[in-house]
Every structure is written in structure tokens, then in C-alpha cells.
C-alpha positions in Angstrom: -35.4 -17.6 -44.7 -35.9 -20.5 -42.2 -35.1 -20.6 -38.9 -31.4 -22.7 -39.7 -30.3 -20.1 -42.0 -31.6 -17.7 -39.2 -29.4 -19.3 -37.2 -26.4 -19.8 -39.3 -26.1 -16.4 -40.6 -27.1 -14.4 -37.9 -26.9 -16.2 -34.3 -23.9 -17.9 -35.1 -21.4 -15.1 -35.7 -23.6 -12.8 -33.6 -22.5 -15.3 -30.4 -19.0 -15.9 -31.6 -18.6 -12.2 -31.8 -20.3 -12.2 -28.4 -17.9 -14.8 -26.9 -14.9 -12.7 -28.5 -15.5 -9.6 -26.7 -16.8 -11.8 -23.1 -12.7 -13.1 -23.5 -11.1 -9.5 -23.9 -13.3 -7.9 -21.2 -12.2 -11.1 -19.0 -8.4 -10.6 -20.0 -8.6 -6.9 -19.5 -9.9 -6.9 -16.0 -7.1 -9.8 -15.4 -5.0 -7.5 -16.5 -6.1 -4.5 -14.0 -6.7 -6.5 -11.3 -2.4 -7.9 -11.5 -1.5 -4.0 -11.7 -4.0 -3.3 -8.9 -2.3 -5.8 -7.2 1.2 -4.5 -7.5 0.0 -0.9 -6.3 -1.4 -1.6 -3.4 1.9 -4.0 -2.5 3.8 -0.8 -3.4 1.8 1.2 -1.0 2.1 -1.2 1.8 5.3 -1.3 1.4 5.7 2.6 1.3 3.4 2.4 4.3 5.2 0.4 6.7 8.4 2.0 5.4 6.9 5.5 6.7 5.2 4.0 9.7 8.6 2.3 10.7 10.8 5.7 10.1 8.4 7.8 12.2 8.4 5.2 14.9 12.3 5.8 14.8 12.0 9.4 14.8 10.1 9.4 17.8 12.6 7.2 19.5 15.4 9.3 18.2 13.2 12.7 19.9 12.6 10.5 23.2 16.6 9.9 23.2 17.6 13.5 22.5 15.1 14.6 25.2 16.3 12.5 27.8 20.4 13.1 27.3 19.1 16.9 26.8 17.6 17.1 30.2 21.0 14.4 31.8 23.5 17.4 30.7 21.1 20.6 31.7 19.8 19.1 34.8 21.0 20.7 37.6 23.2 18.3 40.0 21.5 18.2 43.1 23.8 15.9 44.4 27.3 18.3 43.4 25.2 20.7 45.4 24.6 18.8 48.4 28.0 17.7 49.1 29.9 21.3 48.6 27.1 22.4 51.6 28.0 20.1 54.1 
């Protein structure tokens, strides 16, 4: 066997079959890196959903807190007026 015939019957499929496989492995990954993509969009946008509620929720506590103590805070000013 010469080195044409080498090359025909063995190098030549043996690379074809080579650049087969380089072009799934290259789709594949594509093809994890696009749903890679759309979970971490998903995830930010759980994230700042979150982030925002508990932001709210705070507010909502700071609200609560503040008419809480408005209604059980003692008058002081009812008070001074009925003493004098």
C-alpha cells in the first residue's frame, strides 16, 4: 500500500469522521450555552422579583410600625391641655 491509498482509505474518512463529530460537539455546546442562557435570565428575573417584594415588605413593616406607635402613643398634648 502507498502512501495515496494510505491516504484515501484511511486519512480521508478518518478526518471526515473527525470533522463530523468537531460539528455535533460544536452544535451541542450551542445548544447548552442558549438554555444556559435562558436560566440564568429566569433567575434574574426571579431575583429581582424577590429582591423587589422584600424591599416592599420592609416598607410595608416600616409603615405598620409607624401608624402602630401614631395610635398607641400617648398624647402628650391631650394631657397638657386638661392640666392647665
Amino acid at each position: 500500500m502507498d502512501w495515496i491509498q494510505f491516504l484515501q482509505i484511511i486519512c480521508v474518512p478518518a478526518f471526515g469522521w473527525f470533522f463530523y463529530k468537531l460539528g455535533e460537539q460544536r452544535r451541542e455546546i450551542k445548544s447548552v450555552e442558549r438554555e444556559l442562557n435562558e436560566f440564568k435570565v429566569a433567575v434574574a428575573k426571579e431575583y429581582a422579583t424577590q429582591t423587589h417584594i422584600a424591599r416592599l415588605e420592609t416598607k410595608i413593616d416600616d409603615l405598620r410600625e409607624m401608624i402602630w406607635s401614631l395610635h398607641h402613643e400617648p398624647n402628650t398634648t391631650a394631657k397638657r391641655h386638661s392640666k392647665q
